[in-house]
N, C-alpha and C positions, 0 to 999 in steps of 0.2 A: 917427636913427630911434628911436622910442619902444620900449619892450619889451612896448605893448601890442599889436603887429601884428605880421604875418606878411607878408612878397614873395613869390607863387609866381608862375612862368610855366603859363599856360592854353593848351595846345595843343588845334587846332580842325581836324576832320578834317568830310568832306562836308555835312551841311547846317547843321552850328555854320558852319563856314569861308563858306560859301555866305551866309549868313547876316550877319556879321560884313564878308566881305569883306577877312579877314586870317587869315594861319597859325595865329596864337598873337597872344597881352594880356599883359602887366602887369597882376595884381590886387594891392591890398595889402586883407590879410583880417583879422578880429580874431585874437588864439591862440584856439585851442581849435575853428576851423572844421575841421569836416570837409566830403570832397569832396562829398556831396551836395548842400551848403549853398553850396558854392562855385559848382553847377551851377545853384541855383535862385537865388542872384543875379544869374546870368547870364539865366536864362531871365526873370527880371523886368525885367530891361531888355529882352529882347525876346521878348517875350510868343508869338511863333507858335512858338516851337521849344518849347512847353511839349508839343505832343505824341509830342516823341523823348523825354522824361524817363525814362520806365518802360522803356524798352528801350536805353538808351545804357549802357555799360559804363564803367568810370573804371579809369585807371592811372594810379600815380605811381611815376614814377622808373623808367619801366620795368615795372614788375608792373603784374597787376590785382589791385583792391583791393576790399574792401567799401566800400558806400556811408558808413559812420560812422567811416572811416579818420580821425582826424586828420591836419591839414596840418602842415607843417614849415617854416619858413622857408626859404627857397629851393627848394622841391621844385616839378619841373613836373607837373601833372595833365592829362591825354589824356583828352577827350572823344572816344568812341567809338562812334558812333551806327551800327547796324545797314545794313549795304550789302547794294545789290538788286544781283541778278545781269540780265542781259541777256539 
């Protein structure tokens, strides 16, 4: 592995997962990405989840973080998109 990148695990909760059609990815990301950056590579591969962006929450490791968190090599990040009630 190069020392230019980063491995985190992308955990995907309702309409990522729904979306995706998987729990969680393997990304490898440049250093110095933060989660939001992480989210909008995602959302560029698929473009309809671009309208949970503004209201999705991120955590890593456990916490929630601000958007301009930098990533860590091995850290997972929790997309957490706003659930409706019934």
């Amino acid at each position: 592995m190069t020392n230019s990148s980063i491995q985190i695990r992308l955990k995907l909760f309702a309409v990522y997962q729904e979306a995706l059609g998987l729990s969680e990815i393997q990304q490898q990301l440049p250093i110095g990405t933060t989660a939001i950056q992480a989210l909008d590579r995602l959302i560029s591969q698929y473009p309809d989840l671009a309208r949970w962006r503004s209201i999705t929450r991120l955590g890593v490791n456990l916490d929630f973080v601000a958007p301009d968190t930098v990533l860590q090599d091995g850290d997972e990040l929790v997309l957490i998109p706003p659930v409706s009630g019934g």
